[in-house]
C-alpha positions as CSV (number, residue, x, y, z in Angstrom):
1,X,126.7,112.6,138.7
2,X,128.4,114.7,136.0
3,X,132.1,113.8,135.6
4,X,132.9,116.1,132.4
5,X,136.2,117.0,130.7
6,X,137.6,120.3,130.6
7,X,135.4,122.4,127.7
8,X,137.2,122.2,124.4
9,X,138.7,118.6,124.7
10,X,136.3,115.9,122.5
11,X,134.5,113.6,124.1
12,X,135.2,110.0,123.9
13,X,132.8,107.6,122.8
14,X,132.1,103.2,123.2
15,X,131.9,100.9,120.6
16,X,128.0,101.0,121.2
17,X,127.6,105.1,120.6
18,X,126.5,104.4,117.3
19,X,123.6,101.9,119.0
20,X,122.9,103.8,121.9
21,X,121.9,107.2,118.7
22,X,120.2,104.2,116.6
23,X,117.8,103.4,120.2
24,X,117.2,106.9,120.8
25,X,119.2,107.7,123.8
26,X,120.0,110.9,125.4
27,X,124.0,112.0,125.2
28,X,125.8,113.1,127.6
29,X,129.4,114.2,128.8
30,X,130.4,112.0,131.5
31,X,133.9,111.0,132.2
32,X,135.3,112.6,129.4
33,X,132.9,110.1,127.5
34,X,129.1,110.7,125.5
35,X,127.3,108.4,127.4
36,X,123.5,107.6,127.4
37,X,121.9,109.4,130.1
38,X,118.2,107.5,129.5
39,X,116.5,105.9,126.9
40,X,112.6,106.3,126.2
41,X,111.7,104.5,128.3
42,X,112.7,107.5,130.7
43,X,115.2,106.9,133.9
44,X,112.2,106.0,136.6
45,X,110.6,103.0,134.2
46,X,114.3,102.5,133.1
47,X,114.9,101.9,137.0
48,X,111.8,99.2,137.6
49,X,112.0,97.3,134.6
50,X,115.7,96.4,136.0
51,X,114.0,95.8,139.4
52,X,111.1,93.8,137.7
53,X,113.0,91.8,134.8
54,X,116.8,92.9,133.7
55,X,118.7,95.8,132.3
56,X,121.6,96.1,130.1
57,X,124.1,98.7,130.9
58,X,126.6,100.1,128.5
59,X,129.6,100.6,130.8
60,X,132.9,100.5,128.4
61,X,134.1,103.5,129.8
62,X,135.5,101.6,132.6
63,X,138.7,101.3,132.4
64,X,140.0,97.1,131.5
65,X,143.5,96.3,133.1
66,X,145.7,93.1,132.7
67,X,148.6,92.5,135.0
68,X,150.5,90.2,134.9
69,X,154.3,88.9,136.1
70,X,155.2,86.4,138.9
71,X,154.4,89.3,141.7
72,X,151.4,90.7,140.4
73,X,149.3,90.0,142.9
74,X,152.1,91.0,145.4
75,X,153.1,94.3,143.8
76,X,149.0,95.0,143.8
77,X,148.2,94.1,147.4
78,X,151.0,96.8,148.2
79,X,148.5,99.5,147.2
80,X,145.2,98.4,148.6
81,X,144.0,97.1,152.4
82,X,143.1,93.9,150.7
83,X,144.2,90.5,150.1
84,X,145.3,89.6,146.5
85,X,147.8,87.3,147.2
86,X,145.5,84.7,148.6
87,X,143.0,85.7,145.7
88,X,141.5,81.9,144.7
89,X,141.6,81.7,140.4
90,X,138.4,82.5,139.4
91,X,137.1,84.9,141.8
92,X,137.0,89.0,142.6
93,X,137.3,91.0,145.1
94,X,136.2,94.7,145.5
95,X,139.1,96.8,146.5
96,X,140.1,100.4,146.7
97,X,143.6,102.3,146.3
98,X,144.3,104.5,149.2
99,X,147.0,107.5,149.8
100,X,149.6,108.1,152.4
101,X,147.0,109.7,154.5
102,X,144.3,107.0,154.3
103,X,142.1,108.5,152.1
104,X,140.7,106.4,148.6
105,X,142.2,107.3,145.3
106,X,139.7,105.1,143.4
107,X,137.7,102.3,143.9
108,X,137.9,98.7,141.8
109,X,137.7,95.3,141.0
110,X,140.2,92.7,141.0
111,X,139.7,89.4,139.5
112,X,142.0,86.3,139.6
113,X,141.7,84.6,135.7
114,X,144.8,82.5,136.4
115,X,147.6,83.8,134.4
116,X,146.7,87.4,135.0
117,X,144.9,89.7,137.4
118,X,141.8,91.5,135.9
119,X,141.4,94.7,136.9
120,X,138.4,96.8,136.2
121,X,138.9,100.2,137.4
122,X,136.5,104.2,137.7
123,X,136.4,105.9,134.0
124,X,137.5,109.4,135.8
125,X,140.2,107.4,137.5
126,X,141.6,105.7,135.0
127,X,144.4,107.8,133.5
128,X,145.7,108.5,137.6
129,X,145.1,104.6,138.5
130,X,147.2,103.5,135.5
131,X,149.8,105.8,136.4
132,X,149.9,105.1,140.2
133,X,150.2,101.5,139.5
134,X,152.7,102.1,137.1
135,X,155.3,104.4,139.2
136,X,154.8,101.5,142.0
137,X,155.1,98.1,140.3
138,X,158.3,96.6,140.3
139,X,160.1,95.5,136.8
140,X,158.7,92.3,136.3
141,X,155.0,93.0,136.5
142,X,153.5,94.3,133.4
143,X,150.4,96.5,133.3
144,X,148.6,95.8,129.7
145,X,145.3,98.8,129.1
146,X,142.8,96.5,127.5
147,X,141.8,98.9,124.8
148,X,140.1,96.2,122.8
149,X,137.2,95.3,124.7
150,X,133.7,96.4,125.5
151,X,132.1,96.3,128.8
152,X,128.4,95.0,129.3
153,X,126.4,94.5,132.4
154,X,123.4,92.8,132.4
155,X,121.3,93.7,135.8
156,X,118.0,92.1,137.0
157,X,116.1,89.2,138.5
158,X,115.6,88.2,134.7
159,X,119.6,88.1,133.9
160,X,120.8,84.7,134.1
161,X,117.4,83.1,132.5
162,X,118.5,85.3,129.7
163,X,121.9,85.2,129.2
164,X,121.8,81.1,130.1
165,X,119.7,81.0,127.0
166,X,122.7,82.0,125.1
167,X,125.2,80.1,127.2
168,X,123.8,77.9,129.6
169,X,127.1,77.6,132.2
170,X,126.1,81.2,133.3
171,X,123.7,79.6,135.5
172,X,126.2,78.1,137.7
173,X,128.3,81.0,138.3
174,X,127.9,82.6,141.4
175,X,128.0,86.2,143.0
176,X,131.8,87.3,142.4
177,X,133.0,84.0,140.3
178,X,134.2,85.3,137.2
179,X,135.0,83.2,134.5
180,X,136.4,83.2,130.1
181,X,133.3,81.6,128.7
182,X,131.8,81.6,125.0
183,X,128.5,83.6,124.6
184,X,127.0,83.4,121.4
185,X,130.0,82.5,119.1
186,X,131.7,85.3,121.4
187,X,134.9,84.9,123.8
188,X,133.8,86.9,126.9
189,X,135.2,87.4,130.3
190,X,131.7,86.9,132.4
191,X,131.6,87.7,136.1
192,X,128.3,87.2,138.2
193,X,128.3,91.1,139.7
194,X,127.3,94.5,138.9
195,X,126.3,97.9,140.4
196,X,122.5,98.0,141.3
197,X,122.3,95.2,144.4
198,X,120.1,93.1,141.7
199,X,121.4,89.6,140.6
200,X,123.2,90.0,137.2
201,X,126.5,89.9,135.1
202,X,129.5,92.2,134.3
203,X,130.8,90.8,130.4
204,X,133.9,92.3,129.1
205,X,133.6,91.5,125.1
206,X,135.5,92.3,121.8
207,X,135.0,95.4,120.9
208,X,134.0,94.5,117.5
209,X,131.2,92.4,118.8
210,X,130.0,94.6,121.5
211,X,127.2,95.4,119.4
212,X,125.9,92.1,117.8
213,X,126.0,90.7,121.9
214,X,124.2,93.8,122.7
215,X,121.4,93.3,119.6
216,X,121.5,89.4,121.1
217,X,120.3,90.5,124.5
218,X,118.1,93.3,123.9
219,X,115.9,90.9,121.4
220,X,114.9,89.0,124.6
221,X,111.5,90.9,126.2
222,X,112.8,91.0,129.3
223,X,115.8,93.5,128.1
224,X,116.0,97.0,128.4
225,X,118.5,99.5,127.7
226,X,119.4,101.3,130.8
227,X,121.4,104.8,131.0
228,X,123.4,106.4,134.1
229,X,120.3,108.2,135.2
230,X,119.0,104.6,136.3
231,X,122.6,103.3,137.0
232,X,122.9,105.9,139.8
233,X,119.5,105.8,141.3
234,X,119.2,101.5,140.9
235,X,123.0,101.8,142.9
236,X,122.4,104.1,145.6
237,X,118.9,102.4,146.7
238,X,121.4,99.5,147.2
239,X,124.0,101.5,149.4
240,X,126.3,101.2,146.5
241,X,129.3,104.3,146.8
242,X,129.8,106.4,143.6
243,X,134.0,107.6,143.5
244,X,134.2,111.1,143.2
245,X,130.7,111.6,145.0
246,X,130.5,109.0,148.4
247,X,134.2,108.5,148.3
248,X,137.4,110.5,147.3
249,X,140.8,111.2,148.6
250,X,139.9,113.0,151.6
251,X,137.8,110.4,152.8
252,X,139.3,107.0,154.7
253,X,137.4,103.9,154.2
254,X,136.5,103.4,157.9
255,X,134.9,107.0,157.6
256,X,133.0,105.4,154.4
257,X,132.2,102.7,156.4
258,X,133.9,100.3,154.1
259,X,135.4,98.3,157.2
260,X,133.6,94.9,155.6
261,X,135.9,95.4,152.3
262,X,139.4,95.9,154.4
263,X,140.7,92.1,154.0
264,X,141.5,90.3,157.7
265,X,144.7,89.2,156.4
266,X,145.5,92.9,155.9
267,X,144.2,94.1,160.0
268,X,146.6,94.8,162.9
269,X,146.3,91.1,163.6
270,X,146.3,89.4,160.5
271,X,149.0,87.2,158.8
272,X,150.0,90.6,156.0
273,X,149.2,93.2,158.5
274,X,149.2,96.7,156.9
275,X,151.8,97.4,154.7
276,X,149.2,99.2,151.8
277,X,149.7,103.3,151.8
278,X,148.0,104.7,155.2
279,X,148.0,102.0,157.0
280,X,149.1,103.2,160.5
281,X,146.0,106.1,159.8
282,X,143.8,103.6,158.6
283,X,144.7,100.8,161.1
284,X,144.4,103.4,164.3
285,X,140.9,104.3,162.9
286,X,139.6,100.8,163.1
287,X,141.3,100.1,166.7
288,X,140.4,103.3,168.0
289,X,136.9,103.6,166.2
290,X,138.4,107.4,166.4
291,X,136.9,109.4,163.3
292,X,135.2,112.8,163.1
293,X,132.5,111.8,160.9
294,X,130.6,108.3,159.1
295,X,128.7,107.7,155.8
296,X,125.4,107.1,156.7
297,X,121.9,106.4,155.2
298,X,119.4,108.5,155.4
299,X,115.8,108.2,154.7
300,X,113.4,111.3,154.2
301,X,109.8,111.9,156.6
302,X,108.6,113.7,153.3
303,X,108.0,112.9,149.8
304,X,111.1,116.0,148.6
305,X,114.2,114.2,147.2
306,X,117.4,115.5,149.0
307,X,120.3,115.8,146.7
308,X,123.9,115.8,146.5
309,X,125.5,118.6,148.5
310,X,122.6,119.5,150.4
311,X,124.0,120.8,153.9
312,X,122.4,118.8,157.2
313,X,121.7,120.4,160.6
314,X,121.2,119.3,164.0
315,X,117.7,120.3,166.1
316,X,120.0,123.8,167.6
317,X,120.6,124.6,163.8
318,X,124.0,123.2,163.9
319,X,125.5,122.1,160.7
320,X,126.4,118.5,160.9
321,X,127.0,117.2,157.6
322,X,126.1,116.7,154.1
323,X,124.7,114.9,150.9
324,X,126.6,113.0,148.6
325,X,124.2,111.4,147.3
326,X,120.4,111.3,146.9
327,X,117.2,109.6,144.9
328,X,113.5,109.8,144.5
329,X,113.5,105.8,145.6
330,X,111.7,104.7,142.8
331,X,111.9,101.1,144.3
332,X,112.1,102.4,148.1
333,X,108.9,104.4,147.8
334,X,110.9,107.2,149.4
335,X,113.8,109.4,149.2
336,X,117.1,107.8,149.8
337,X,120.2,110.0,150.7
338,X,123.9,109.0,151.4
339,X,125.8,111.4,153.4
340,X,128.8,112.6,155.6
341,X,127.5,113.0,159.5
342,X,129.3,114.0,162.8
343,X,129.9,110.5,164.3
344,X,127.4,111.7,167.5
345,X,125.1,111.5,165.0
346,X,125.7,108.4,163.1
347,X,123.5,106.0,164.8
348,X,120.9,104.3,163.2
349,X,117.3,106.2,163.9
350,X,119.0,109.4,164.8
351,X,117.0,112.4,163.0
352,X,118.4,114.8,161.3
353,X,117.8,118.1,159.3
354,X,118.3,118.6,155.3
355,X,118.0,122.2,154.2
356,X,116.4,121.9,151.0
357,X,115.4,125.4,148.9
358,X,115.4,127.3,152.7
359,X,113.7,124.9,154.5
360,X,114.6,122.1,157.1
361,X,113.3,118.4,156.3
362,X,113.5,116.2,158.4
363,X,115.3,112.5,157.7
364,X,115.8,109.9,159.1
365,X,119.3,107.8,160.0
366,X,119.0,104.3,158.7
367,X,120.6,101.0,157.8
368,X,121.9,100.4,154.1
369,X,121.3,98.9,151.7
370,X,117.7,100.9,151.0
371,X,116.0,98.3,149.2
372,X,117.5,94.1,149.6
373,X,120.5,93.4,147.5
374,X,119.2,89.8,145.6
375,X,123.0,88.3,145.1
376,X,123.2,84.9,143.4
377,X,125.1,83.1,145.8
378,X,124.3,79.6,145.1
């Protein structure tokens, strides 16, 4: 999961670095930022306490977009196979820029706050997302870099009895309603989402607050900071893609199996058909169900993790695929892979092969998410 600069430019760092040193965290490069890898409590306890109660995840590197301008939402649905224009105020939408040949340039969030579209977009991405969107946007849409904000999530069964104690309308907000609501004395943007499958909230928050909210939260018992060790392994139990890892710009998103986030409106038969960079790729893909190879899950027969870039064979020794992305399972109770296949051997229960330190494991083809995503849906 390392996303580092180039050696000799300086890291970046959150308005919480000086925290996450105070808590004892373990720094490092990721995204060009120093970033808390675990805590003391150590990634696998880190992991069940956000299973078991909630977590609070330091995520500022993200990068915080405003757009607004009469064709926002226009000029935006040009670049992804989803709908924006129809985007109802107060809700977001998971989304996902794609190139000319239908591959993903970066993954996102869009939000609809009413007089601007909130966009939350990859930390690795950000500098080449604000520039595509940029050299594409017509005149009279303006693209604002929110460089004055923090960015919190709070993950866990535990989440909204804690953060309703500091603002009880949290409760009412459901999975993917986002709203501007005062926590605390503090002006937030709150959305009821996140990255682990558990029930929780995303809060973007002044910078110069970020760390009396973050005190505020991590008083509660139930509170525990969580690094990127747990981050990873809490979002691929939950069939969650990492950019750069499950998803880049060779890949299409009906090869990622991401048909469920391509928008109707957006289909060969829908009202705004196509019209987003690789469509006629993209479109033929779904029609013809035509592609070499599918992200799949894959679950392990033994108890050996199978890691990213680990090479997968067929019973005649044929390679078929690989790993992008693999865990332990602390909550599954087994190893967890995501991974590239040959479509023949996509199907759910197919076993395949994982050549781990020159030997052949064998795994097991199965349905995502891992463990059950608990969304708050109302």
């Amino acid at each position: 999961m390392s996303q580092n600069l180039d050696a000799g430019q300086p890291l970046l760092t959150t308005p919480l670095h000086a925290l996450h040193l105070e808590v004892g965290a373990k720094m490092v490069p990721f995204a060009g930022y120093d970033m808390p890898v675990q805590y003391p409590l150590g990634v696998k306890k880190e992991h069940l306490h956000t299973r078991e109660f909630a977590g609070l995840f330091d995520v500022s590197h993200m990068g915080q977009l405003r757009l607004t301008g009469p064709d926002a939402a226009a000029a935006l649905e040009a670049l992804v196979p989803v709908d924006i224009i129809d985007l109802p105020q107060g809700k977001q939408r998971y989304a996902f820029f794609t190139n000319e040949q239908g591959g993903i340039l970066d993954d996102l969030m869009v939000a609809n706050l009413g007089d601007h579209l909130f966009v939350v977009v990859n930390a690795a991405c950000k500098a080449q997302d604000i520039a595509h969107i940029q050299s594409h946007f017509p005149d009279n849409v303006r693209l604002e870099v929110i460089e004055d904000r923090a960015l919190l999530a709070l993950q866990g069964p535990q989440a909204a009895k804690v953060l309703s104690q500091l603002q009880p309308a949290v409760a009412s907000i459901c999975f993917m309603d986002i709203q501007t609501i005062d926590i605390a004395g503090i002006d937030c943007i709150v959305s009821r989402s996140g990255y682990t499958g558990e029930d929780g909230y995303e809060i973007s928050v002044p910078a110069d607050k970020a760390q009396e909210l973050a005190c505020k939260l991590t008083e509660f018992s139930e509170v525990e900071w969580i690094g990127l060790g747990a981050r990873d392994s809490l979002r691929l139990e939950c069939g969650l893609c990492l950019y750069g890892h499950d998803l880049d710009t060779t890949t299409t998103p009906v090869e990622a199996s991401l048909l469920w986030a391509i928008s109707k409106s957006r289909r060969a038969d829908g009202e705004r058909a196509g019209g987003f960079p690789g469509d006629s790729i993209i479109l033929d893909q779904i029609a013809t169900k035509n592609v070499v190879r599918k992200r799949v899950g894959l679950v392990g027969q033994t108890k050996a993790p199978v890691r990213e870039g680990t090479e997968l064979y067929d019973a005649n020794d044929n390679k078929i695929g690989i790993v992008t992305s693999g865990t332990a399972g602390p909550t599954a109770g087994k190893p967890v892979s995501m991974a590239y296949v040959s479509t023949e051997f996509s199907a759910i229960d197919t076993e395949v092969w994982a050549l781990v330190r020159g030997k052949k494991l064998p795994m097991t083809v199965s349905k995502m998410p891992f463990v059950p995503q608990r969304y708050y849906r109302g």
